[in-house]
C-alpha positions as a Python dict, from the first residue, in 0.01 Angstrom:
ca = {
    (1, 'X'): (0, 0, 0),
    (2, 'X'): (117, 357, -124),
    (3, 'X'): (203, 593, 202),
    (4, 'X'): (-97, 818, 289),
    (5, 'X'): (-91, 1069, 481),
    (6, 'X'): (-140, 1027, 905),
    (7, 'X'): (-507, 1134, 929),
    (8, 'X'): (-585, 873, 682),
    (9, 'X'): (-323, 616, 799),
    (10, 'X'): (-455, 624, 1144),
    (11, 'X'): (-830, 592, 1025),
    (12, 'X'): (-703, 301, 800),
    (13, 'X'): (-576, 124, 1123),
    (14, 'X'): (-882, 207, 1295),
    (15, 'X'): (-1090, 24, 991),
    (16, 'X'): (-820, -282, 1018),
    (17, 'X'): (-885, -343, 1400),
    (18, 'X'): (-1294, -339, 1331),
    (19, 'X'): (-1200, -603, 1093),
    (20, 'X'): (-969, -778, 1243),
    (21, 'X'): (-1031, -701, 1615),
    (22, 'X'): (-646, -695, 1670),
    (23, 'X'): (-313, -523, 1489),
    (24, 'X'): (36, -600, 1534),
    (25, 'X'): (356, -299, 1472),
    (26, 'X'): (537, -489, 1252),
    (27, 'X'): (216, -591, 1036),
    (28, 'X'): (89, -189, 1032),
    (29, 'X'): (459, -106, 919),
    (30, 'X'): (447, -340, 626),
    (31, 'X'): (122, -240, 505),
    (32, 'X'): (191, 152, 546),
    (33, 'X'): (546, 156, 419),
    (34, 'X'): (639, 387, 706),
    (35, 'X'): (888, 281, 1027),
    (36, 'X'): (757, 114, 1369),
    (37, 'X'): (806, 417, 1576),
    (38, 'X'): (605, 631, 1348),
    (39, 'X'): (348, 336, 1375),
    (40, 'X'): (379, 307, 1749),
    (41, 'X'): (299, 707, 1772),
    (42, 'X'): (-12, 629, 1560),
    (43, 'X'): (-108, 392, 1806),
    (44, 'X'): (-29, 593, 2127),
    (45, 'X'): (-279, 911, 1995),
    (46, 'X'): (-527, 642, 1872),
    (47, 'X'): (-519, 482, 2276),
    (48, 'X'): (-564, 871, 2422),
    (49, 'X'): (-802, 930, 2161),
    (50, 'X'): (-987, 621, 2348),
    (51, 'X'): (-1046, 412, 2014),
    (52, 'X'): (-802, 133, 2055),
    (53, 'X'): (-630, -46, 2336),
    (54, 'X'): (-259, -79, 2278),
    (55, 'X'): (-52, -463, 2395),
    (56, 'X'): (288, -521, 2357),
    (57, 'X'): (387, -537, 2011),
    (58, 'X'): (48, -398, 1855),
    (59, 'X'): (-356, -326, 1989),
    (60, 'X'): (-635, -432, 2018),
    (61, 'X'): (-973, -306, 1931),
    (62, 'X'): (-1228, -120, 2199),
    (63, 'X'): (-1602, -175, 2282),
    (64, 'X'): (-1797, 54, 2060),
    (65, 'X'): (-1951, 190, 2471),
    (66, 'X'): (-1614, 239, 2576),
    (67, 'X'): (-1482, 436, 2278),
    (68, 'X'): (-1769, 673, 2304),
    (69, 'X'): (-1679, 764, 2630),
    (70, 'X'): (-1335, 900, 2520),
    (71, 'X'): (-1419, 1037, 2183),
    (72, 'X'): (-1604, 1316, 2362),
    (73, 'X'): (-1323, 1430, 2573),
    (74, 'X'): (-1299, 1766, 2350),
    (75, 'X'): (-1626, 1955, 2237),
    (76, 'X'): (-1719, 2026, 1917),
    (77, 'X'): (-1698, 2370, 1901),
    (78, 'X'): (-1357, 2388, 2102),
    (79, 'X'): (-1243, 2214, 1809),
    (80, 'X'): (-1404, 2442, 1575),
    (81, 'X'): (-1258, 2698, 1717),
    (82, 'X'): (-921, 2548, 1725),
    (83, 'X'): (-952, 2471, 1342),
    (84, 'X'): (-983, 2842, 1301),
    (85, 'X'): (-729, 2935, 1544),
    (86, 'X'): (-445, 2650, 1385),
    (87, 'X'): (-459, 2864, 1051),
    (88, 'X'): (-252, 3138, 1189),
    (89, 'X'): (50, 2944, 1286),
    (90, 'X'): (277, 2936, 997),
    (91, 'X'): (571, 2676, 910),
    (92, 'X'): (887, 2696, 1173),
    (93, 'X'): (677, 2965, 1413),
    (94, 'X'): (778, 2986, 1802),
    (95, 'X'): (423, 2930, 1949),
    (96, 'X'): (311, 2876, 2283),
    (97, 'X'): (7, 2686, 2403),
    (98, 'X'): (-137, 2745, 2761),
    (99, 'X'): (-302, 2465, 2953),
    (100, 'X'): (-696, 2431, 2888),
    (101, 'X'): (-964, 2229, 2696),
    (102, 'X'): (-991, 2468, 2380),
    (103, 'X'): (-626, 2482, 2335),
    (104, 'X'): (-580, 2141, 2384),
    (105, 'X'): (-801, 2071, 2030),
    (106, 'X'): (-529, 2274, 1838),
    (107, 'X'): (-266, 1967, 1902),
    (108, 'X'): (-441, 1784, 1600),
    (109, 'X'): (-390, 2033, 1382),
    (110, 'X'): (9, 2066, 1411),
    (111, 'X'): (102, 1764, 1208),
    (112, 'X'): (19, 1985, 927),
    (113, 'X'): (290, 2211, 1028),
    (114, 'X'): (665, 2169, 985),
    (115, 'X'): (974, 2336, 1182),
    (116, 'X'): (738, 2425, 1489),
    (117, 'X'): (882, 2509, 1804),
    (118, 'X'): (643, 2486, 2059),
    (119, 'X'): (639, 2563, 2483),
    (120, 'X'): (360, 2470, 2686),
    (121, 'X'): (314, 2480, 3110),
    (122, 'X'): (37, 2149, 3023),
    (123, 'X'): (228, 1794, 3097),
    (124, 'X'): (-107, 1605, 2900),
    (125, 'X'): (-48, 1873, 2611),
    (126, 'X'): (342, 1811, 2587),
    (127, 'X'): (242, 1426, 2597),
    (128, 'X'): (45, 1499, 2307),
    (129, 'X'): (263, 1739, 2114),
    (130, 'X'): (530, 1441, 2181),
    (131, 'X'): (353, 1217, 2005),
    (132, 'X'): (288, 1406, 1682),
    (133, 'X'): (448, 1283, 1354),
    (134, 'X'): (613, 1571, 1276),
    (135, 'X'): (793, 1616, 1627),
    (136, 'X'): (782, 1998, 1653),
    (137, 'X'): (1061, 2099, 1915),
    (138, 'X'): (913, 2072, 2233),
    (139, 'X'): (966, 2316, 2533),
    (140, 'X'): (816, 2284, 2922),
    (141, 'X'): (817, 2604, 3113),
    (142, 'X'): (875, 2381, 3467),
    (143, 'X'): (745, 2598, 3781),
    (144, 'X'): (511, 2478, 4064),
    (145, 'X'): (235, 2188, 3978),
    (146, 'X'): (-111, 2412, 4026),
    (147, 'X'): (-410, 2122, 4074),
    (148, 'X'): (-644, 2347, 3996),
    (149, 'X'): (-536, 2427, 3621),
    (150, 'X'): (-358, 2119, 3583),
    (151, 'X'): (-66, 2316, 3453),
    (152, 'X'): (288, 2455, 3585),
    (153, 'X'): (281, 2817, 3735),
    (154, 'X'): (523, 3013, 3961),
    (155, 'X'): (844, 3199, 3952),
    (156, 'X'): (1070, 2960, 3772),
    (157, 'X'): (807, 2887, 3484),
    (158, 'X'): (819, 3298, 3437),
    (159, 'X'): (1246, 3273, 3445),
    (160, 'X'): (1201, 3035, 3165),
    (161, 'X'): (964, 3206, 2948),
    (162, 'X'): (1159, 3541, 2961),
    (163, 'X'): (1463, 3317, 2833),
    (164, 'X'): (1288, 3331, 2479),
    (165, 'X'): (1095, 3511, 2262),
    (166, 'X'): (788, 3366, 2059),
    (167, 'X'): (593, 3461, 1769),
    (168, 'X'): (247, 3360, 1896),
    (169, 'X'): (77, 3298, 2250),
    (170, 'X'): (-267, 3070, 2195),
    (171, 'X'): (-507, 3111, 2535),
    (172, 'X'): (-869, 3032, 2675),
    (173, 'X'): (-1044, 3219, 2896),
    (174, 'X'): (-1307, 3169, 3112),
    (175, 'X'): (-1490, 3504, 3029),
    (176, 'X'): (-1531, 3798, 2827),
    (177, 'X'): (-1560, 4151, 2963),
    (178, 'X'): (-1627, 4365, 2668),
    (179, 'X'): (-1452, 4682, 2890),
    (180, 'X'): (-1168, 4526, 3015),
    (181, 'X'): (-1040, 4212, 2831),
    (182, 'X'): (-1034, 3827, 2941),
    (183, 'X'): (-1063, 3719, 3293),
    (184, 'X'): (-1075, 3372, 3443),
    (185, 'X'): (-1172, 3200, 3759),
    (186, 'X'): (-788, 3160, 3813),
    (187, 'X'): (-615, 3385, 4110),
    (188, 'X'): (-259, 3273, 3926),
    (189, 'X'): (-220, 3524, 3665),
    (190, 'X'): (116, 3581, 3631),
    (191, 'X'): (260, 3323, 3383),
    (192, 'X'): (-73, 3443, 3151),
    (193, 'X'): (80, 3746, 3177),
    (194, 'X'): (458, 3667, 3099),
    (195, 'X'): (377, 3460, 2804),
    (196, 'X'): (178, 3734, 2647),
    (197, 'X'): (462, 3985, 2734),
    (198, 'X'): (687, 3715, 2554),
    (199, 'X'): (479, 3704, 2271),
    (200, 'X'): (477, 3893, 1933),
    (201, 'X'): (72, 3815, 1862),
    (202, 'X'): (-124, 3679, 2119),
    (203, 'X'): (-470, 3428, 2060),
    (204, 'X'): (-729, 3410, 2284),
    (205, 'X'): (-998, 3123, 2222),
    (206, 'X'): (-1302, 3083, 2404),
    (207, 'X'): (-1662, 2982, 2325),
    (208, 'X'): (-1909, 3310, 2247),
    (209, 'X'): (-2116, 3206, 2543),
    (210, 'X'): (-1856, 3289, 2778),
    (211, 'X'): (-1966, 3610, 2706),
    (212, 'X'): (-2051, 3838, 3005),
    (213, 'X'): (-2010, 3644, 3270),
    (214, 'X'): (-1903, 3764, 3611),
    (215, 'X'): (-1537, 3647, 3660),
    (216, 'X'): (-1328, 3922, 3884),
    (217, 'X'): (-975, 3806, 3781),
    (218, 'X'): (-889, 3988, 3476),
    (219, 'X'): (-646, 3810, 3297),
    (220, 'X'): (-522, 4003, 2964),
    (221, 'X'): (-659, 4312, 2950),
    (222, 'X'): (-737, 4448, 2558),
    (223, 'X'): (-419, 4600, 2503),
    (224, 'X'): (-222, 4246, 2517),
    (225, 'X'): (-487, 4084, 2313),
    (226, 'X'): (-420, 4094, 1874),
    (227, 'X'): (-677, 3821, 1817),
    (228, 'X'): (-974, 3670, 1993),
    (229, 'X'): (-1114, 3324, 1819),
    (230, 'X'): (-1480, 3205, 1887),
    (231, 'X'): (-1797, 3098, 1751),
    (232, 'X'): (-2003, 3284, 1474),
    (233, 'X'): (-2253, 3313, 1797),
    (234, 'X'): (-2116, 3599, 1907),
    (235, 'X'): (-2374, 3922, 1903),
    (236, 'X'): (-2254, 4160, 1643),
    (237, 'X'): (-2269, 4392, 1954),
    (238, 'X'): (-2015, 4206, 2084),
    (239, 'X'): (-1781, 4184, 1748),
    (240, 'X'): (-1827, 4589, 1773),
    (241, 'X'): (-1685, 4630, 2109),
    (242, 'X'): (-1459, 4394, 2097),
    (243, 'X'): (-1325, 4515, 1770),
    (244, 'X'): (-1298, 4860, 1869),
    (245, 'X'): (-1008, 4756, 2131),
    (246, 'X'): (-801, 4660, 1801),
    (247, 'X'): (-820, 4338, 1859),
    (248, 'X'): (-923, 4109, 1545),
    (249, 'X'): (-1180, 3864, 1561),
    (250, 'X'): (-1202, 3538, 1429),
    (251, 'X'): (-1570, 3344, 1371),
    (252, 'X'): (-1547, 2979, 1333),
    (253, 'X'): (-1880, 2836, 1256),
    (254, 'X'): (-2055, 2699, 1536),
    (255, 'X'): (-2041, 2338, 1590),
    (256, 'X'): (-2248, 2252, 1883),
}
């Protein structure tokens, strides 16, 4: 079989193991003409992906109950939005991707970028940037383990940020003040701050229906904001305000 490329690879494998039930590394690597570690990353996004089960040497396939379960880890419309978001990161940019379930969609969309180098403070996004095809260059910003964002924060993760420079910053939010900028229910804003300060152009993402609700941290006000990427939900009212800060907008279509 003629190499195709890793979206379609992986949903060939997927179509094998409903045949078959199970797969084996070696077999997959015959049959896609590619090497066993690219096969074995396949397999590794597949398993966190929840639609196989990986054994030694191969997989096995998943009950069809159990593979719903994981398939709806990431919304729809985060993944919309991420869609939208992944078309402004260019071949061999610096990026850097902050912890949270919108940002986390965009990790898909990198294999179809080369030369990245990309920093995160999110050990479950590095996993996943680590197992991309394309192996951008990976950097962790280290700091203090915060439970409650699931990310790194702190003093040392801001040392290690200022040690660069990056071309883009992509962020969620938990709200949307039209008058003041992005807030969250987070008291640790600091790193937010340091990687936009680090950062030539700076993405927020966030669902429209965040809109207006009554969050007191502000996060990034405005002024450190270029872009904000949502849903084609938001009230033009919105777009207007928003828009008049300078900061571009971005509507993915709405996917539920």
């Amino acid at each position: 079989m003629n190499k195709r490329n890793t979206q379609q690879r992986r949903h060939s494998i997927i179509s094998l193991l409903n045949q078959q039930g199970e797969v084996s590394v070696e077999e997959l690597s015959l049959r896609f003409e590619t090497s066993e570690v690219t096969i074995r990353k396949d397999l590794a996004t597949l398993e966190k992906t929840g639609l196989l089960l990986r054994r030694y040497g191969g997989a096995v396939a998943v009950p069809d109950e159990v593979t719903q379960q994981f398939t709806a880890k990431i919304a729809p419309n985060k993944l919309s939005i991420a869609k939208a978001a992944a078309e402004l990161i260019k071949d061999h940019n610096r990026i850097i991707i902050d912890s949270g379930s919108t940002t986390s969609g965009l990790i898909g969309e990198l294999n179809h970028k080369r030369g990245l180098l990309v920093m995160t403070n999110s050990l479950a996004l590095a996993n996943s940037i680590h197992d991309l095809e394309n192996e951008p260059t990976l950097l962790m910003t280290g700091g203090t383990w915060d439970p409650h964002s699931e990310s790194f924060q702190g003093q040392i993760a801001e040392q290690v940020l200022r040690s660069y420079n990056f071309d883009q910053l992509f962020i969620g939010a938990d709200g949307i003040d039209l008058e003041r900028g992005t807030t969250t229910f987070n008291e640790l804003t600091g790193l937010s701050k340091v990687m936009a300060e680090v950062s030539r152009e700076v993405v927020v993402m966030l669902e429209s229906e965040k809109l207006g609700r009554r969050i007191p941290n502000l996060e990034l006000p405005w002024s450190k904001v270029s872009v904000l990427v949502t849903d084609d939900r938001l009230p033009s009212e919105a777009l207007d305000s928003i828009t008049q800060h300078g900061v571009r907008v971005i509507l993915a279509p709405y996917a539920g």
